[in-house]
N, C-alpha and C positions, 0 to 999 in steps of 0.2 A: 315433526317436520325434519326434512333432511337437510344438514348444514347451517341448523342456528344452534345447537349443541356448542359450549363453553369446552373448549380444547383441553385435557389436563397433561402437563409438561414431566415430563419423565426426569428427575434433576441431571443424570448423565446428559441424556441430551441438551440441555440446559446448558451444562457446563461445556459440552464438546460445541457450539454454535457461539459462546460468550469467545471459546479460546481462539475459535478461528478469527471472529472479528478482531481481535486483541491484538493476532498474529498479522491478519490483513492491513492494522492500522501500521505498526511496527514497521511492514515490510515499505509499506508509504513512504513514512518519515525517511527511514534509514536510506533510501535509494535516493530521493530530492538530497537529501544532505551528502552524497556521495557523486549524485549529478554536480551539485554548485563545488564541490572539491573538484574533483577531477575532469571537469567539461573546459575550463577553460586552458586547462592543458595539453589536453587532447585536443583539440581545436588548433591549437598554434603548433601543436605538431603534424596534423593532417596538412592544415591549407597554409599556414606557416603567419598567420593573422593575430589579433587579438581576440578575436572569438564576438567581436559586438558586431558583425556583420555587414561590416562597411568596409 
């Protein structure tokens, strides 16, 4: 039958789908962590505020 065949993983590919995820988590982190540095900065220099929205 077509489509219940057990897939077999080619280790390159393997490794190239582990590194993107790895890269996509990184790219996560590192940009929240550069939003909470520099957002409240940029905020009090756009609208001249504290950035809490009141």
């Amino acid at each position: 039958m077509s489509g219940l065949e057990i897939p077999t993983w080619d280790p390159e590919t393997a490794l190239l789908i582990g590194t993107i995820l790895v890269e996509a988590i990184v790219l996560y982190v590192g940009y929240a962590g550069l939003e909470r540095l520099v957002a409240p900065h940029l905020m009090r220099l756009l609208i001249g505020g504290d950035g809490s929205g009141q």
